[in-house]
C-alpha positions as CSV (number, residue, x, y, z in Angstrom):
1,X,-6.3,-26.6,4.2
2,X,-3.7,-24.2,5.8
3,X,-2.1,-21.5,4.1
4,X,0.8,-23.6,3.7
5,X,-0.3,-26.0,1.9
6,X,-2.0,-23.8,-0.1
7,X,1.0,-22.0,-1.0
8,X,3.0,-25.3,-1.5
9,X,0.4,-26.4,-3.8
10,X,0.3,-22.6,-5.7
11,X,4.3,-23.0,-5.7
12,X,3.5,-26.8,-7.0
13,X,1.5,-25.7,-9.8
14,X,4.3,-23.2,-10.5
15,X,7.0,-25.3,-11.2
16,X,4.9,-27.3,-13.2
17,X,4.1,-25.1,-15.4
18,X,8.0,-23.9,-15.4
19,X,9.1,-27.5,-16.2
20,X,6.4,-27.4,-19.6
21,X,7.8,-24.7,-20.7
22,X,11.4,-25.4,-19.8
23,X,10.7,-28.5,-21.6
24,X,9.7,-27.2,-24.7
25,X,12.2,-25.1,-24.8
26,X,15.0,-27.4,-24.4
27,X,13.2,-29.6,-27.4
28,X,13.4,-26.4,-29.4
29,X,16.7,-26.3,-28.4
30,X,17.3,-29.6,-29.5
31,X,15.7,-29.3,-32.7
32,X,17.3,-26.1,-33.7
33,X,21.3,-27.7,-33.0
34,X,20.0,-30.6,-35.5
35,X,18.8,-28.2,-38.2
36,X,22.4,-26.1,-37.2
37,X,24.0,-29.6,-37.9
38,X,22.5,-30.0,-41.0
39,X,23.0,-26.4,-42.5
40,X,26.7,-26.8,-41.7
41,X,26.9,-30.3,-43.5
42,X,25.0,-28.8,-46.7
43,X,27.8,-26.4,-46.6
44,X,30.3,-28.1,-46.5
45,X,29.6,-30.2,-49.4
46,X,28.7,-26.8,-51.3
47,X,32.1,-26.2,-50.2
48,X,33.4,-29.5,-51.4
49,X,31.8,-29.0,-54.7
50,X,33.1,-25.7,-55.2
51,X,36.9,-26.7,-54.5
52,X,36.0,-29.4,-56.7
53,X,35.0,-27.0,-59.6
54,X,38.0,-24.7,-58.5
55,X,40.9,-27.2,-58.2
56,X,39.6,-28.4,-62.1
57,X,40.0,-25.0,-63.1
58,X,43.8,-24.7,-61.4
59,X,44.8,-28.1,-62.7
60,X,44.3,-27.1,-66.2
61,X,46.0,-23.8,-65.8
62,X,49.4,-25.6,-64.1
63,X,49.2,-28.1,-66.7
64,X,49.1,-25.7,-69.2
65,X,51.5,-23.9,-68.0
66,X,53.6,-27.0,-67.6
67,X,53.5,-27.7,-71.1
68,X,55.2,-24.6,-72.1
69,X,58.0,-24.8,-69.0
70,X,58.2,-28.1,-67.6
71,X,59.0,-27.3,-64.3
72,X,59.6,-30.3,-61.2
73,X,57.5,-27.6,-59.1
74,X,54.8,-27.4,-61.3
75,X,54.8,-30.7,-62.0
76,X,54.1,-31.0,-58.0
77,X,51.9,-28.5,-57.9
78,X,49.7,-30.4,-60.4
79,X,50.1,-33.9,-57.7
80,X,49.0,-31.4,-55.1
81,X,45.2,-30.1,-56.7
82,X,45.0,-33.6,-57.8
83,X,44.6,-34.7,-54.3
84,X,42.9,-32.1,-53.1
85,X,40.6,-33.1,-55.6
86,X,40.1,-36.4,-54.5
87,X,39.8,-35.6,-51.0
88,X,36.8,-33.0,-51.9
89,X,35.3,-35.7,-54.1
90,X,35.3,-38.1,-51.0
91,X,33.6,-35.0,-48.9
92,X,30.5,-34.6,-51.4
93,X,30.2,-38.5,-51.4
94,X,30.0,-38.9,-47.5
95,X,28.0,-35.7,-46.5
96,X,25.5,-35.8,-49.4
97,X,21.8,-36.4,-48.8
98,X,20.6,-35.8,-52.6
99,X,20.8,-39.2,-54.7
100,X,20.9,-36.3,-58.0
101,X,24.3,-35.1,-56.6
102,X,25.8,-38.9,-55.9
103,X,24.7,-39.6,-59.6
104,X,26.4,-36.5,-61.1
105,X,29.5,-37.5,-59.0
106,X,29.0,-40.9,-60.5
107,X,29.4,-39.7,-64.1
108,X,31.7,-36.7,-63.2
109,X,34.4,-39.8,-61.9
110,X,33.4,-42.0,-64.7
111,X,35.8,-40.5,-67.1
112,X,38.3,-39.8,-64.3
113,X,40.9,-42.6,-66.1
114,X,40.9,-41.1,-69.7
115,X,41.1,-38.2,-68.0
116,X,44.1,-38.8,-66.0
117,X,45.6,-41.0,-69.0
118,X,45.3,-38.0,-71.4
119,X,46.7,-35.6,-68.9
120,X,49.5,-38.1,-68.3
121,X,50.5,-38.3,-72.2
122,X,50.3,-34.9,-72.3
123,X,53.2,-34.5,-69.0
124,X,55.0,-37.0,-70.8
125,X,55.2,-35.5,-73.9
126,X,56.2,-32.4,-72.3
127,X,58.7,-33.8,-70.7
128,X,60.1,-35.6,-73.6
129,X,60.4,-32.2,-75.9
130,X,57.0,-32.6,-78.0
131,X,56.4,-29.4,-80.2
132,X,54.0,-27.7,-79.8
133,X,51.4,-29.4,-83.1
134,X,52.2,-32.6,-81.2
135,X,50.2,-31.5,-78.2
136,X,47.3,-30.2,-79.7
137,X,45.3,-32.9,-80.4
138,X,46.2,-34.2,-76.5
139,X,44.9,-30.6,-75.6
140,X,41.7,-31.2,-77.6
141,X,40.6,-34.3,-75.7
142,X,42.2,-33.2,-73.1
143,X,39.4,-30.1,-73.0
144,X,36.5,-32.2,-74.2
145,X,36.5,-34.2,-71.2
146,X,37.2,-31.4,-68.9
147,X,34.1,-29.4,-70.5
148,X,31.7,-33.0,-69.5
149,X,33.8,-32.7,-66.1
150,X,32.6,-28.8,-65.8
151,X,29.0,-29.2,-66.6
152,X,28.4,-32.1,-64.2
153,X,30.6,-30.2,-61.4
154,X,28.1,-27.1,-61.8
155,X,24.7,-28.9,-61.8
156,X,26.0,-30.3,-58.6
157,X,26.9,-26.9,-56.9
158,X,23.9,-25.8,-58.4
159,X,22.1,-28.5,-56.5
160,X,23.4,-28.2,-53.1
161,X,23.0,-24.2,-53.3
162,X,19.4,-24.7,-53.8
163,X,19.8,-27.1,-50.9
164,X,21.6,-24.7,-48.9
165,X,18.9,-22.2,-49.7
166,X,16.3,-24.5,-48.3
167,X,17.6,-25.4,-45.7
168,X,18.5,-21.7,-44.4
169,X,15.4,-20.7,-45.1
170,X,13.8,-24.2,-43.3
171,X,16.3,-22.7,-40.1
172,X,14.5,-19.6,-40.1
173,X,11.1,-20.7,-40.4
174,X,12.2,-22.9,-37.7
175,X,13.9,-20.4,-35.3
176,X,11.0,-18.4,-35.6
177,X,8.4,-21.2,-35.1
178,X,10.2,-22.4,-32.4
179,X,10.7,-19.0,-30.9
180,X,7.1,-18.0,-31.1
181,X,6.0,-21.2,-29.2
182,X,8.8,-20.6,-26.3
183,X,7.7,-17.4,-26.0
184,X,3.8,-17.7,-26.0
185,X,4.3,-20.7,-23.7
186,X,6.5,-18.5,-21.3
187,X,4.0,-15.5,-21.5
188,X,0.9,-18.3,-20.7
189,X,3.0,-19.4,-17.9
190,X,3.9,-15.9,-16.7
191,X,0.2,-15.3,-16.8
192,X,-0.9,-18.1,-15.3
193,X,1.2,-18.2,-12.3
194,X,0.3,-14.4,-12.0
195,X,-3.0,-15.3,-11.9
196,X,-2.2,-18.2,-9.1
197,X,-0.2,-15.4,-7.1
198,X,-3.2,-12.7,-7.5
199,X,-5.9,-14.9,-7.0
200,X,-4.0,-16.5,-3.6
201,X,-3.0,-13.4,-2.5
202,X,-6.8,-11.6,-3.3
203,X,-8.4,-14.4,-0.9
204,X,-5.5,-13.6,1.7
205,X,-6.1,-10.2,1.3
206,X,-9.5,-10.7,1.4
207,X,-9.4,-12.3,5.0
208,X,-6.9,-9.9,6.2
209,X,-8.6,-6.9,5.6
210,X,-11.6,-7.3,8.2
211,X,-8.9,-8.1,10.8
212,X,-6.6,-4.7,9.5
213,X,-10.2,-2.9,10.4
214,X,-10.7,-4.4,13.4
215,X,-7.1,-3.9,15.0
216,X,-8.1,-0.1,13.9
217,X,-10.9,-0.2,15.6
218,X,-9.2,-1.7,19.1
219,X,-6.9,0.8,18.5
220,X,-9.7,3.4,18.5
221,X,-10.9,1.9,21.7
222,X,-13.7,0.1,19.8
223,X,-14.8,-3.2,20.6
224,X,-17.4,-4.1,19.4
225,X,-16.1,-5.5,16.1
226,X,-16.1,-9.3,15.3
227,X,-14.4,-10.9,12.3
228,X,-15.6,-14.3,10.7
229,X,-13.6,-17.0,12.3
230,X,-14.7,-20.1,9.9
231,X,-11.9,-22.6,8.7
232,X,-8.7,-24.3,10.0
233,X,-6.5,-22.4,8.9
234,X,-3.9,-19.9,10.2
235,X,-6.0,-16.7,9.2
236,X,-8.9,-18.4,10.8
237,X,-6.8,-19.0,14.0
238,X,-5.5,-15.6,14.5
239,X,-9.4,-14.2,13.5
240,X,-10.4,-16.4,16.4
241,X,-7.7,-15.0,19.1
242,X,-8.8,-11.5,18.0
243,X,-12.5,-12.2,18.6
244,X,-11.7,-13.2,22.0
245,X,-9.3,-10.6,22.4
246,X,-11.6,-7.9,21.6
247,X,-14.3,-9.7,23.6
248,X,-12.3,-9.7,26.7
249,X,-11.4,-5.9,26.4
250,X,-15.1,-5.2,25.6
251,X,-15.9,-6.6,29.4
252,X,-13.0,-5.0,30.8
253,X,-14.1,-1.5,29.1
254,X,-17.9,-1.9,30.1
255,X,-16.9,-2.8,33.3
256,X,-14.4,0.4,33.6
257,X,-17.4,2.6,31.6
258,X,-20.0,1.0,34.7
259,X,-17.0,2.2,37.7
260,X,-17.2,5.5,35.8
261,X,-20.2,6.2,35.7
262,X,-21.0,5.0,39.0
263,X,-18.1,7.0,40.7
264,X,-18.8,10.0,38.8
265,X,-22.6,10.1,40.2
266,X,-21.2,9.3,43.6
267,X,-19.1,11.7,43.7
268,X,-21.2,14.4,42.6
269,X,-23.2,14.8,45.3
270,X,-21.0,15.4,48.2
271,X,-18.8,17.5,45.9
272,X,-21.8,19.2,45.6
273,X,-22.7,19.8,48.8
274,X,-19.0,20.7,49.8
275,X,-19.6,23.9,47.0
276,X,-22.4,24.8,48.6
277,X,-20.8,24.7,52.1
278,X,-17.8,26.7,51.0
279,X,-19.6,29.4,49.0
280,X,-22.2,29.7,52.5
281,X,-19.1,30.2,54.0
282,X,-17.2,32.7,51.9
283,X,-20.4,34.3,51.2
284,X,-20.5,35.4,55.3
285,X,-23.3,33.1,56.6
286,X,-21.2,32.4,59.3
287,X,-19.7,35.9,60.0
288,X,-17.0,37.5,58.9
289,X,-13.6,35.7,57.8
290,X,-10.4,36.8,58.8
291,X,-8.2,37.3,55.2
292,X,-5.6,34.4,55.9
293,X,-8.8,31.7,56.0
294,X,-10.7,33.8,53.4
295,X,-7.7,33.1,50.9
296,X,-7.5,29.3,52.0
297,X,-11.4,28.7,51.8
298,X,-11.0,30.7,47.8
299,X,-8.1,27.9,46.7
300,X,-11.0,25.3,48.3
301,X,-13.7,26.9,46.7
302,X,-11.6,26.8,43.3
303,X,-10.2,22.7,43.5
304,X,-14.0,21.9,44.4
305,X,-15.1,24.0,41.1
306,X,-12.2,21.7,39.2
307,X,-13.2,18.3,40.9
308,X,-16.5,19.2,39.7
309,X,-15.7,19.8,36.2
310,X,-14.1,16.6,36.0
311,X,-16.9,14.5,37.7
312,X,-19.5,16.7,34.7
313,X,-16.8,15.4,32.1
314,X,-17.0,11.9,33.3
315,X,-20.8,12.0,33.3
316,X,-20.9,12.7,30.5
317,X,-18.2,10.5,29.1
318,X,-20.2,7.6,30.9
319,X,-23.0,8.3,29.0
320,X,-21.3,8.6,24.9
321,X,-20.1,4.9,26.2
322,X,-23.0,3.5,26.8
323,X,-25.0,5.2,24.2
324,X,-26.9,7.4,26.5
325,X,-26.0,10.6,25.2
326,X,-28.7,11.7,23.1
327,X,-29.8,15.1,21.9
328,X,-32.7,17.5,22.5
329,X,-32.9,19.2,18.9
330,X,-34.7,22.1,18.3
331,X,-34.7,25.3,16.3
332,X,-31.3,27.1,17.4
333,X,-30.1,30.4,16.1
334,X,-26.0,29.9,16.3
335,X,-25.1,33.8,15.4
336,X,-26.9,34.1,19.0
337,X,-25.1,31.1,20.4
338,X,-21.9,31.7,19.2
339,X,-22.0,35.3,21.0
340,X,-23.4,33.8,23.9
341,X,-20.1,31.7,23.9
342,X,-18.0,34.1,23.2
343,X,-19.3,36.6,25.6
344,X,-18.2,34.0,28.9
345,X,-14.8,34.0,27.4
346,X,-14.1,37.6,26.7
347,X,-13.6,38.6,30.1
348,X,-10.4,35.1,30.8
349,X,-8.8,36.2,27.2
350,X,-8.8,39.8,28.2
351,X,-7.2,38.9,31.3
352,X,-4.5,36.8,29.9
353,X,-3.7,39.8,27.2
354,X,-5.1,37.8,24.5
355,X,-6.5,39.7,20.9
356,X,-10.0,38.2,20.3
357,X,-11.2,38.2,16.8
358,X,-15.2,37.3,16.4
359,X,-16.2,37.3,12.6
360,X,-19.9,36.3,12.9
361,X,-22.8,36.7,10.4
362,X,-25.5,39.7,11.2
363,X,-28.2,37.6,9.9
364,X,-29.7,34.3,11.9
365,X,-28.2,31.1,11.0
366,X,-30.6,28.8,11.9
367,X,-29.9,25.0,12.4
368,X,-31.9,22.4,14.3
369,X,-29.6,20.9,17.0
370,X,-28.9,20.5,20.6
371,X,-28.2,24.4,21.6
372,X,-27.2,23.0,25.2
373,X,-24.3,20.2,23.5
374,X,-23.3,22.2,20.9
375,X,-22.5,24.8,23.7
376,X,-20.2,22.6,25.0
377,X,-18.2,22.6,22.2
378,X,-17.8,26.0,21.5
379,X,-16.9,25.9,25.2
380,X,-14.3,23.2,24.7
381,X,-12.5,24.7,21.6
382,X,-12.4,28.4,22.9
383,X,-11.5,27.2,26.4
384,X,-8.2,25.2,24.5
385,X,-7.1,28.3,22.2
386,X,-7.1,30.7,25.2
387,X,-5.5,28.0,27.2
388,X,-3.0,27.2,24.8
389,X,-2.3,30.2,23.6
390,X,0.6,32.5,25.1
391,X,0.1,36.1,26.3
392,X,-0.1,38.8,23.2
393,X,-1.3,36.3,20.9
394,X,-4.6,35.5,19.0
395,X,-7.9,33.9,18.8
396,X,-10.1,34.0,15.6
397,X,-13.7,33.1,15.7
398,X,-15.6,32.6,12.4
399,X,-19.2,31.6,11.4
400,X,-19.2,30.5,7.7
401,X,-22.9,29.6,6.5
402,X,-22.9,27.6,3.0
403,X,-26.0,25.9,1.2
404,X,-25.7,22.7,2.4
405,X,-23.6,23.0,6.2
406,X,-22.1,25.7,8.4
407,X,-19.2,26.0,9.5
408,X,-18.1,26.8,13.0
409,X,-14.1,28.1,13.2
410,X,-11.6,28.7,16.1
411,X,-8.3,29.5,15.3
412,X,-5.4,30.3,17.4
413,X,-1.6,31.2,17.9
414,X,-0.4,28.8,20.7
415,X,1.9,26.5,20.5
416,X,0.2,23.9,18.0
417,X,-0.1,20.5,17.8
418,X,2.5,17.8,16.9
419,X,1.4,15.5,13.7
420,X,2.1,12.5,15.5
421,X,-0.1,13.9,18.7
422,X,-3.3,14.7,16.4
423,X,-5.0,11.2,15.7
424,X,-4.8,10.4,19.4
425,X,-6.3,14.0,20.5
426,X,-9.8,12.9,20.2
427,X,-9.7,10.4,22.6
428,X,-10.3,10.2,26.2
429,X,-7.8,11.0,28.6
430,X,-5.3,12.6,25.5
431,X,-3.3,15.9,25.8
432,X,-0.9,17.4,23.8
433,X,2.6,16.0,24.4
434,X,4.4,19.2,24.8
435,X,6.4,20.5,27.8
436,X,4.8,23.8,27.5
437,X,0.9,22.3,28.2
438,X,2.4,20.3,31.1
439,X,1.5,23.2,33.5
440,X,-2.1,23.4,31.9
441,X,-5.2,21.8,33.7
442,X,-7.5,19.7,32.2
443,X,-9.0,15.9,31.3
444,X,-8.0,15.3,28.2
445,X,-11.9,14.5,27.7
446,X,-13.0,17.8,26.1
447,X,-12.4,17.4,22.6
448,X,-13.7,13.4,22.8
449,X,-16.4,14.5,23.9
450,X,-16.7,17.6,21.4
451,X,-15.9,14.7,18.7
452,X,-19.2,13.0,19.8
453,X,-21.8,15.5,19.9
454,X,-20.6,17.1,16.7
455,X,-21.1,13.2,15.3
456,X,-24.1,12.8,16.7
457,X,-25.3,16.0,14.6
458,X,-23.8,14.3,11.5
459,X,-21.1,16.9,11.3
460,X,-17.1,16.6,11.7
461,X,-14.4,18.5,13.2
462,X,-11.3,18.8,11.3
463,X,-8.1,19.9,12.3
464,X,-5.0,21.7,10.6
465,X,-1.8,22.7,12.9
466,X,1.8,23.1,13.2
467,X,4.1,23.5,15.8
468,X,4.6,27.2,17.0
469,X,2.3,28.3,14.7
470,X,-1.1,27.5,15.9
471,X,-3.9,25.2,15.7
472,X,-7.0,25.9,13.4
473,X,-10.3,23.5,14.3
474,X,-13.1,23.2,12.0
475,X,-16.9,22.4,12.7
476,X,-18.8,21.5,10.6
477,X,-22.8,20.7,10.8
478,X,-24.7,19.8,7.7
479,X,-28.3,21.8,7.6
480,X,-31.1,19.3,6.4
């Protein structure tokens, strides 16, 4: 299966668990606007009930008051709660769900016509000019049936409180139910398509990262390195093109390492033999020189010495290639090798008015390693610092011995190294890129080749350096 359809079938998965819980919550949703519906219908007959109870309460106050001033205004008034009455009664009939409620209003209308005929007697005997002992016995009934009227108007609001109660409280439970469920559903589907996302993008990962090392390692001029290459997928596909890409640079660099080596050890020898020709020469085997050719012959003597170096670098280049550069350990005092070293170079930093600084131990440090290689890199490093390093400034050398390595230091006051420039300084053919070491001779193989006879011994070199400031290298070779 290809990545994409993989990832369609991760983004399938997805959406279906999207849709459940978009699902859910739009039945939540549902059920929450029917309980809504419901709280506002049990409200509005508590409503309906209470106008009932009020508009009892104002009729009997307007009628009363009518009785003492019969008024046309009142006498509206009293037409007006009347049908406000009716039209609450009609309210609590319709939106009602309790059969107690429809059986109170039952028996609160029941009396409705006595009611209506006493209060009707009463208006016209108002109206007429009854005293006021003529009305009372109206007034009695009148409040007997009123008090029946009351009671059965309370039980009712008293009912569909308690049912407003409930069903608040039945909302709430609800809501929170409801709300609960949307929630953990949307947090198990968060999770889950998490999990889908981590565990696609772990085995992606996973795949990718042996193909991350291995473009490091082309990058490092290392070919050697092969990725798996099973499946049909794209990652498989682009494993496969790097295999063969990394196969095909691996027989172009062995067959550039084989020209090498080859051209370096054919060229040896008659470079050799020119040397020894010119020094014969400038030594006076053949009589004295006049000082015109004398000079010409030194520059000779000098580019042969140079072409040699080079040809010795290659060698030896050839060899760390094609794993022929091996070392002859032995016991090896580097207090006494490090002197050694530093004795070659005095005379070159003196000359180019250079301060040399050697802070060496008095006591042997004794290490077992290649005294003849590790030579080489003292060589290299001290060789740079002078090189690099302008007129009047400074070279450090330091031996730090610990318990479990020494340490071999060279620091300087040259121009230092660029950040960008330092991860490609230990490779072959690599020079500073600075206008001021244009002028200055040399491979760019020094330093590779430092790198791989101090890993050879198991050690490191480190560098630390800034621009104008100078460059500081650290090796360090562990003792056991």
């Amino acid at each position: 299966m290809t990545l994409a359809y993989r990832s369609l079938a991760a983004c399938s998965a997805a959406m279906v668990l999207c849709a459940i819980a978009g699902g859910y919550a739009a039945y939540a949703f549902d059920r929450m606007t029917e309980i809504a519906v419901d709280v506002q219908r049990v409200s509005e007959v508590l409503i309906a009930a209470h106008q009932l109870q009020l508009e009892g309460m104002s009729s009997a106050l307007l009628l009363d008051e009518y009785l003492e001033h019969p008024r046309p205004e009142l006498r509206n008034a009293l037409e007006a709660s009347r049908s406000r009455s009716e039209q609450a009664r009609r309210t609590v009939r319709q939106q009602t769900r309790l059969p107690r409620v429809r059986q109170l209003l039952d028996e609160y209308e029941e009396p409705l016509p006595p009611r209506a005929a006493v209060v009707g007697d009463m208006v016209w005997r108002a109206t007429a000019g009854a005293t006021r002992s003529a009305l009372t016995a109206a007034r009695h009934a009148r409040d007997t049936l009123e008090a029946r009227a009351g009671a059965y108007l309370r039980s009712m609001v008293a009912l569909e409180n308690s049912a407003m109660v409930a069903a608040l409280a039945s909302a709430q439970a609800r809501r929170s139910e409801y709300r609960e469920r949307v929630l953990d559903l949307a947090g198990l589907t968060i999770v889950l398509i998490g999990l889908i996302s981590l565990l696609t993008s772990r085995r992606i990962t996973r795949r990718l990262l042996p193909l991350l090392s291995m473009a490091h390692d082309v990058r490092q001029a290392q070919f050697r390195t092969r990725v798996d290459a099973r499946g049909a997928d794209e990652i498989a596909t682009l494993a496969g093109a790097f295999n063969q890409m990394a196969a095909e640079l691996q027989e172009l660099d062995t067959a550039k390492e084989d020209f090498v080596a080859v051209a370096s050890h054919q060229l040896r020898t008659p470079a050799t033999a020119v040397k020894a020709n010119l020094s014969s020469v400038l030594d006076g085997y053949f009589g004295p020189l006049p000082p015109e050719q004398q000079e010409v012959l030194q520059d000779a003597y000098g580019a042969n010495e140079r072409q040699l170096e080079i040809i010795h670098d290659l060698l030896w280049v050839a060899r760390a290639e094609t794993g022929r550069l091996t070392l002859s350990k032995a016991d090896t005092d580097l207090v006494q090798l490090l002197e050694s070293v530093v004795a070659e170079h005095r005379a070159g930093i003196q000359e180019r008015a250079q301060a040399l600084e050697v802070s060496a131990l008095e006591a042997p440090v004794r290490l077992v390693a290649d005294a003849q290689k590790l030579k080489m890199v003292l060589d290299n490093l001290l060789s740079n610092a002078s090189k690099y390093t302008p007129g009047g400034g400074r070279i450090v050398v330091r031996l730090e011995a610990r318990t479990d390595d020494v340490e071999l230091i060279v620091q300087d006051t040259g121009i230092g190294i660029a950040a960008e420039d330092r991860d490609k300084l230990f490779r072959k053919f690599s020079r500073v890129e600075d206008a001021r070491a244009r002028d200055i001779a040399g491979t760019g193989l020094g330093l590779y080749l430092a790198n791989e006879i101090v890993k050879l011994h198991g050690g490191a070199i480190t560098l630390t350096s800034a621009v104008g400031q100078g460059s500081t290298f650290r090796v360090s070779l562990p003792r056991a």
